[in-house]
N, C-alpha and C positions, 0 to 999 in steps of 0.2 A: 721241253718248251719253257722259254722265260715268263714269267710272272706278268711281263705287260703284253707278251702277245698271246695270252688266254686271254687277260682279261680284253684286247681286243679284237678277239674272235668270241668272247661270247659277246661284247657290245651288238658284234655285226651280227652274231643269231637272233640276238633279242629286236633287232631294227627290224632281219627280214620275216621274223615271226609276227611283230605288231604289224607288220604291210598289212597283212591278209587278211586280222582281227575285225572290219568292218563286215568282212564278206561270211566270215564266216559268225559272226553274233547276227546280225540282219536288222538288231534290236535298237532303235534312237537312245532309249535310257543307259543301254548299257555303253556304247560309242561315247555319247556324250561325259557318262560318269570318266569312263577310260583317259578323255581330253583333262579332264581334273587331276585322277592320277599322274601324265604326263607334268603338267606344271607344278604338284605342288614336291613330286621327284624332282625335279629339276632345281628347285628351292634347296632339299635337304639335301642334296647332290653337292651345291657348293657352300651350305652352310658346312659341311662335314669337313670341306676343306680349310675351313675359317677353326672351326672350336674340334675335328676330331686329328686333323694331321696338322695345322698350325699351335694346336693346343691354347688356343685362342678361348676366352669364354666371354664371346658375345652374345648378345641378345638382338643385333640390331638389324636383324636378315628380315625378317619382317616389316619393317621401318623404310629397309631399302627395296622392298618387295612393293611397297606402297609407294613408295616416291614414283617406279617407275610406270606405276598404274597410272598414278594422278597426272603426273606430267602428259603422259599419252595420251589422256581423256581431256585433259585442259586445252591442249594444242589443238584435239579432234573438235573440242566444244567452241571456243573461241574465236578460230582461225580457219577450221575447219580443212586442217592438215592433213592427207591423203595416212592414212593408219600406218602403210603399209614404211612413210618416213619416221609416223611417230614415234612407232614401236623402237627403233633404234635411237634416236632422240632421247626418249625417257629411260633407256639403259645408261646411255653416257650421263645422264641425270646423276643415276644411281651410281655409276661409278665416282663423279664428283663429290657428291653427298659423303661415300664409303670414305672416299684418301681422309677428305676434313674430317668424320669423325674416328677414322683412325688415327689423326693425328693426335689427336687428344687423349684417343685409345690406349695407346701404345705407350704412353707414361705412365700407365696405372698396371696393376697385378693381379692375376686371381679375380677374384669376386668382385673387387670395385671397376672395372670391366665391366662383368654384368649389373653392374648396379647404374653405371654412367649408362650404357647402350639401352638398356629398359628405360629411363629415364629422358632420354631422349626419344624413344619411340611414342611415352605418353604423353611427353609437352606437343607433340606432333597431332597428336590425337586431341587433343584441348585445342589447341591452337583451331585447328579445323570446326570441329565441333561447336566452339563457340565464335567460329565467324559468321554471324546475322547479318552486317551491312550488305545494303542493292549492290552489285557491282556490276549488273546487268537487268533489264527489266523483259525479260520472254512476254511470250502470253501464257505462260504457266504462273507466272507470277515473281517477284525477287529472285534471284539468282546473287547468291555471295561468290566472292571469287575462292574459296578452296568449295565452293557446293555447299557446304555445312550439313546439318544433318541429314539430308536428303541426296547429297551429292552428285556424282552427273549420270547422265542417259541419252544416250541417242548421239554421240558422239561421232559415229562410224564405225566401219567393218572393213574387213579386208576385201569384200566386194564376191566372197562367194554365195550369194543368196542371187545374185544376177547369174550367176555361171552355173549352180548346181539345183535352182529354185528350191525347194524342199529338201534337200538333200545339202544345203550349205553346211551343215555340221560335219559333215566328212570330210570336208576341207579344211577345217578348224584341227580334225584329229590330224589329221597330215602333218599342220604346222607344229602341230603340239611334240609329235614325234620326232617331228626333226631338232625341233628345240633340245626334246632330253636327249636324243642321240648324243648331239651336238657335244651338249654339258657334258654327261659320260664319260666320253672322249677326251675331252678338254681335261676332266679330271681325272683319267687314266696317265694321261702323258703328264700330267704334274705331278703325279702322286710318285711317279719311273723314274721320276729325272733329275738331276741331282739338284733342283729349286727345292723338288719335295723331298730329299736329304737334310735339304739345310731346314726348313720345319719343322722336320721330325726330331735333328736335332736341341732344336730351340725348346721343341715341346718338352723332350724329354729331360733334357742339360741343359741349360742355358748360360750355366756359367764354365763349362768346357766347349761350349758350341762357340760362344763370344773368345776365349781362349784359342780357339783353331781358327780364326780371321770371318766367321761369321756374323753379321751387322744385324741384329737383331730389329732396328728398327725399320730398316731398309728391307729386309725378305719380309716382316709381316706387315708392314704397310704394301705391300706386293699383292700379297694376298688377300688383305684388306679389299683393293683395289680391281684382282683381277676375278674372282669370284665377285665383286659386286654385278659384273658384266651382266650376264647369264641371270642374275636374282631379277635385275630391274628388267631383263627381255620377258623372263616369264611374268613381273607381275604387268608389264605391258601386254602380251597376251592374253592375261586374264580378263585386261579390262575389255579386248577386243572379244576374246571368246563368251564375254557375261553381258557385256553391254551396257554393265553398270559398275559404277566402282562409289564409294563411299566408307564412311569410317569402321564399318563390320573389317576391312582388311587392318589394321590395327589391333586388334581385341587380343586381348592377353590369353583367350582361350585358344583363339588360332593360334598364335604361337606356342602353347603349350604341345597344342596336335603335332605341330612341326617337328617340334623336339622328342618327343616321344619317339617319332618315324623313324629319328637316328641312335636314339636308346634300344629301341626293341629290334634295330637289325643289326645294330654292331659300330660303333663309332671309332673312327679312323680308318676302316676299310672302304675298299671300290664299290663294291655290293651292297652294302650294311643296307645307307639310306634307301635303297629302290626298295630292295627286300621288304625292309619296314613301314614304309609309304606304302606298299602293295598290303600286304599283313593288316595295318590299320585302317587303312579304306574299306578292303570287305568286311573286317571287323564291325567297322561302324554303320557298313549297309548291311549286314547284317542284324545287328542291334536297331535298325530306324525304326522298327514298328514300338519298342519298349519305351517309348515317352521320355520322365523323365529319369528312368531305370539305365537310358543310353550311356550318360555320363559315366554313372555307377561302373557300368560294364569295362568302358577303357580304360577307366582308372583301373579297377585291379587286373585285369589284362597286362597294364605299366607294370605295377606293382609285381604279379607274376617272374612278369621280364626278369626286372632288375633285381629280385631275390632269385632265380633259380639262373637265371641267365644273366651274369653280370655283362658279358662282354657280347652280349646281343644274339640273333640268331645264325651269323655268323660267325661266331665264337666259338656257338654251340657244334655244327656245322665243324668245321677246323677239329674240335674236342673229341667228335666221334670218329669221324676219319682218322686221324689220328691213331688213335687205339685200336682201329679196324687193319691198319698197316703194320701194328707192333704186334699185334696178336698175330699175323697174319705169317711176320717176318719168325715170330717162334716157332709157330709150328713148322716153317719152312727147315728153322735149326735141327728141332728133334729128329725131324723126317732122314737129314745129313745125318746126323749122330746116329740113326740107327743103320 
C-alpha cells in the first residue's frame, strides 16, 4: 500500500469513528470540547503545511485565523449576512490577506519571517484594541468598527438551535468534522503530489531545487495562499461555533499552544499536527483544575517533547517500529542460518 492511500484510509477511519463520538460520550462538555479539537487541528493541520513541508517559518496562521473570524462576525454584525455565506467570505478574506503578506514574506529568510509575520499579527492586535471611536450606536452602548476590546456577539449561527433546540451543538460538531476531514485530505493529496515535492524540495535545498526549474517564489506563495483557505474557514467557524470573537484570538499564548501542537507530534508529517492538537488538549483538561500550575505543566510537557523527542510523537512512533522490523528481520536470518 502507497503512503497516500493509508494515510487516506486512515483519514476515512478517523471521519467514520468521530460520526459516532456524540452517541457514544452522551456528554455536552465533552462534544463541545471535541468541536475545539476539530478546529484548532484544522489550524495546525495547514499551518504544518506552511512552516513543517514548505519549511516556511511563519508566525502569521493565527493572524489569518482572526482575520477570518472577524470578517465573519463583522459581515454577521453589520449587514446581518446569513453565516452560513459568511463563513466562506471571511476564508477568501484570509486567503487575500495570506498572498499580500506572503509577498512581503517571501523576500525575507529564516527568522525575519518570523519576525515580519509576528509583527504583523501584533500591529493587528493594537490596531483593534485601540479602536475606541462610535462607529455604531446599539442600545448596548458604542460599538467601534473592529469591536475593540469588547468585540462582537450576537452576530449569528448557522441556524442549528432552530433545528436541533438544545441539542444545536451537535451540529456545530458535525461541521467541525467535516472541516478537519476536509483539511486532512486536502493536506494528504499536497503533501503526495509532486506540489509537495517541489516544498520539500525548497525546504530542504533551495539552491538545487531553484537549480532543477523550481520557482521558489511562485510554489511558496502557493502555499502561502492555499493553506490560508482552510485557516480563515476554521477561524470563521470558531466565530460561529463561540458566538463571540475578540482580541483573546490574537494572544501570543494562543499561538504558542498552536505551535507546540505541531512540535510535540512531529513536524512535516500527515499525522504530526492531529496527534499533538489531540495530546495537548487533554493535557490541558487535564491540568484545568491546577490554576496557575496549568501553564507550568505544558511548558515542561514542551520541553519534555523536544529533549527526548526531537522529531515529535511521530518520530518517535517511526523510531520504534523501525527497530521492531530490524530486530524482527534478524531473528528471521539466524532462524535461516540455522
Amino acid at each position: 500500500m502507497t503512503a497516500m492511500r493509508r494515510d487516506l484510509l486512515l483519514c476515512g477511519l478517523f471521519a467514520c469513528a468521530a460520526l459516532f463520538w456524540p452517541m457514544i460520550s452522551g456528554m455536552r462538555y465533552s462534544i463541545t470540547q471535541t468541536t475545539f479539537f476539530f478546529i484548532w487541528a484544522t489550524v495546525v493541520v495547514q499551518w504544518n503545511l506552511v512552516f513543517g513541508i514548505g519549511g516556511i517559518f511563519s508566525l502569521a496562521q493565527v493572524a489569518i485565523f482572526a482575520i477570518g473570524a472577524y470578517v465573519t462576525a463583522m459581515l454577521g454584525y453589520y449587514i446581518g449576512t446569513s453565516m452560513l455565506l459568511a463563513m466562506p467570505v471571511g476564508a477568501v478574506a484570509a486567503v487575500v490577506a495570506s498572498i499580500i503578506l506572503g509577498i512581503a514574506c517571501l523576500r525575507l529568510y529564516g527568522p525575519y519571517v518570523a519576525l515580519l509575520t509576528i509583527c504583523v499579527s501584533q500591529v493587528l492586535y493594537v490596531l483593534i484594541v485601540n479602536d475606541t471611536d462610535c462607529f455604531t450606536n446599539p442600545p448596548a452602548g458604542c460599538m467601534p468598527l473592529m469591536g475593540g476590546v469588547r468585540g462582537f456577539s450576537r452576530f449569528g449561527d448557522l441556524g442549528f438551535r432552530d433545528w436541533l433546540g438544545a441539542s444545536f451543538y451537535i451540529g456545530n460538531y458535525y461541521v467541525g468534522l467535516l472541516l478537519l476531514s476536509t483539511a486532512i485530505l486536502f493536506s494528504i493529496v499536497i503533501i503526495h503530489s509532486p506540489m509537495g515535492l517541489a516544498f520539500r524540495a525548497l525546504r530542504d535545498n533551495p539552491v538545487y531545487a531553484a537549480a532543477r526549474g523550481v520557482d521558489r517564489f511562485r510554489y511558496q506563495l502557493w502555499i502561502f495562499g492555499l493553506s490560508a483557505f482552510f485557516t480563515g474557514l476554521a477561524g470563521a467557524f470558531y466565530a460561529v461555533n463561540t458566538g463571540v470573537v475578540g482580541p483573546v484570538v490574537f494572544s501570543f499564548q494562543h499561538l504558542l499552544f498552536l505551535l507546540s501542537m505541531i512540535v510535540v507530534g512531529g513536524i512535516g508529517t500527515v499525522w504530526g499536527p492531529v496527534i499533538g492538537a489531540a495530546v495537548l488538549m487533554l493535557a490541558d483538561e487535564a491540568m484545568r483544575e491546577l490554576g496557575d500550575f496549568r501553564d507550568i505543566g505544558m511548558g515542561l510537557i514542551l520541553v519534555a517533547c523536544v529533549v527526548l523527542m526531537p522529531r515529535g510523537l511521530t518520530g518517535l512512533y517511526h523510531d520504534i517500529s523501525t527497530r521492531i522490523a530490524k530486530s524482527a528481520r534478524r531473528r528471521g536470518e539466524k532462524t535461516c542460518h540455522r
